[in-house]
C-alpha positions in Angstrom: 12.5 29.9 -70.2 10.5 26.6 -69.7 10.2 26.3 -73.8 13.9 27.2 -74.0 15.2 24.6 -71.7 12.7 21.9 -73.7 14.7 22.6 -76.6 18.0 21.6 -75.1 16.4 18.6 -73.9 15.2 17.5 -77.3 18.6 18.6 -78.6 20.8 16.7 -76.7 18.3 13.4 -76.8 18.9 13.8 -80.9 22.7 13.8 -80.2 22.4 10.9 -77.6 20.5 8.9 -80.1 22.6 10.1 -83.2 26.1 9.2 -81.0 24.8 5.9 -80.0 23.8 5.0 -83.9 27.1 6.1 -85.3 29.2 3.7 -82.4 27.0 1.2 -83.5 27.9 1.4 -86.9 31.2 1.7 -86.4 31.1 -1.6 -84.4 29.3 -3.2 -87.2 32.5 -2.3 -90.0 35.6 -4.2 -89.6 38.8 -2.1 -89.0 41.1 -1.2 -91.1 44.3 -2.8 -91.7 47.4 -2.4 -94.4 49.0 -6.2 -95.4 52.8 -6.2 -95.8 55.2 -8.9 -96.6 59.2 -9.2 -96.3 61.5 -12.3 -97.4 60.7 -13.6 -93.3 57.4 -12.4 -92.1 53.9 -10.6 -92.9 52.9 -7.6 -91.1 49.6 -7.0 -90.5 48.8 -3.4 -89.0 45.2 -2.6 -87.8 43.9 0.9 -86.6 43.6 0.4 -83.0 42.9 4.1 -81.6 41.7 4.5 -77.6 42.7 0.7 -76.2 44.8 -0.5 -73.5 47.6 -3.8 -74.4 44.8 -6.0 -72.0 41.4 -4.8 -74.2 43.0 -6.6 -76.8 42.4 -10.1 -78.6 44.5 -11.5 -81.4 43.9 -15.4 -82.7 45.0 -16.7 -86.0 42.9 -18.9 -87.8 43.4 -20.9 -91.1 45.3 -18.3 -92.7 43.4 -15.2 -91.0 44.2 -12.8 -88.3 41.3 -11.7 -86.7 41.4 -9.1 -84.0 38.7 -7.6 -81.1 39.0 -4.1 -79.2 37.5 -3.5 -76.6 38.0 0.4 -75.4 36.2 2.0 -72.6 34.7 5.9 -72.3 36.8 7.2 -69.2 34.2 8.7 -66.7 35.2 12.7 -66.3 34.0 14.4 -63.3 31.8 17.9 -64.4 31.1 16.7 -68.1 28.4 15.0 -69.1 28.5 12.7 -72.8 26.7 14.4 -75.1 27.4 12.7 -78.3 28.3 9.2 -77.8 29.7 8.3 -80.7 32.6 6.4 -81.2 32.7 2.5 -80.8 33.6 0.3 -77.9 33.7 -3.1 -79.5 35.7 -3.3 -82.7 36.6 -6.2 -84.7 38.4 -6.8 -88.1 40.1 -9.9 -89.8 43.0 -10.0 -92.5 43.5 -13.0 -94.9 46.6 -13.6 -95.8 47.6 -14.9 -99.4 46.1 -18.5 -100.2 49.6 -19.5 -100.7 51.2 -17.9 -97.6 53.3 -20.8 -95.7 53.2 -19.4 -91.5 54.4 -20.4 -88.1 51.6 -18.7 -86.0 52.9 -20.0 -82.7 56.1 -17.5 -83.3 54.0 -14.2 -83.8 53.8 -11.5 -82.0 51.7 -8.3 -81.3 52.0 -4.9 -80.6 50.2 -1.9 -79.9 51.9 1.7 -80.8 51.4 4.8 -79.3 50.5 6.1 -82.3 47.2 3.6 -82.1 47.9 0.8 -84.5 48.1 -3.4 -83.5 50.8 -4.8 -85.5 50.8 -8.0 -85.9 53.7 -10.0 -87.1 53.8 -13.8 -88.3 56.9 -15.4 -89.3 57.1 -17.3 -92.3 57.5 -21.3 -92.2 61.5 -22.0 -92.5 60.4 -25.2 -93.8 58.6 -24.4 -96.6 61.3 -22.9 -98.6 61.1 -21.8 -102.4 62.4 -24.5 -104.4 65.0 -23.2 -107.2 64.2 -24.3 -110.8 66.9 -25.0 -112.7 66.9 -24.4 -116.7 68.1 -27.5 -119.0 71.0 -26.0 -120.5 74.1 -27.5 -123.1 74.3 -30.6 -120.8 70.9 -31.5 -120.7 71.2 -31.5 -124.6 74.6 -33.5 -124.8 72.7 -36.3 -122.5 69.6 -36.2 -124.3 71.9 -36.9 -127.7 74.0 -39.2 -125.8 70.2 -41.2 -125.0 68.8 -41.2 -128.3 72.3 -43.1 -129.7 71.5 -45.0 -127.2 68.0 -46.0 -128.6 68.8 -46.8 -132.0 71.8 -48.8 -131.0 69.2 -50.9 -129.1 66.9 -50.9 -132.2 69.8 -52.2 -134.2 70.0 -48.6 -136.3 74.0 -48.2 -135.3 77.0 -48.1 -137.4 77.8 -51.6 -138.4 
């Protein structure tokens, strides 16, 4: 009995050490996140599973949202943790496009039921596309109309 109960010992001190290396490792990777864009806003949506609106921490900086979890193991009466192993601090940043024009003081978070932060940052009004116009038969009249304009000047006109 003595060698049998040893064994569970040794067992569950593996699993304890095993848990604890594979939260530690998940700390260490960054979440995962999916980058989405409409004409007025990007959408950044991060796996969030396990945390509570406060254990959350969004800043935007210089074009990146970066994001920290912070989840907690709830204590249950009669069980005892075996295999530790999921994360309690978790972190992960998205870049947005080099080119990407924002308002960050209008964005907003939120964090589904389903376990996702999505996080949403309006688009700068003020840095609009500018339209490009083509030269078309007008630009060619007034280009004509110039270069009469030129030799008359040279004295190359009618006489």
């Amino acid at each position: 009995m003595r060698l049998l109960d040893t064994g569970r010992e040794a067992v569950r001190n593996v699993l304890e050490t095993v848990g604890r290396g594979w939260s530690k490792l998940q700390e260490r990777r960054p979440l995962s996140y999916d980058l989405l864009e409409s004409d007025d806003a990007y959408l950044v949506v991060f796996d969030a599973p396990g945390v509570r609106g406060d254990d959350v921490q969004v800043q935007f900086m210089e074009n990146t949202v970066e994001v920290r979890l912070d989840r907690f193991r709830d204590v249950r009466e009669g069980l005892d943790l075996v295999f530790p192993g999921r994360g309690l601090t978790l972190s992960g940043s998205a870049d947005l496009p080099a080119d990407a024009s924002v308002e960050p003081s209008g964005a907003n978070a939120t964090l589904t039921r389903s376990g996702t932060l999505q996080v949403e940052i309006p688009k700068d009004e003020r840095a609009e596309t500018v339209e490009v116009a083509e030269e078309g038969e007008d630009a060619d009249a007034d280009d004509a109309a110039d270069a009469d304009e030129a030799n008359d000047a040279v004295g190359g006109g009618d006489a």
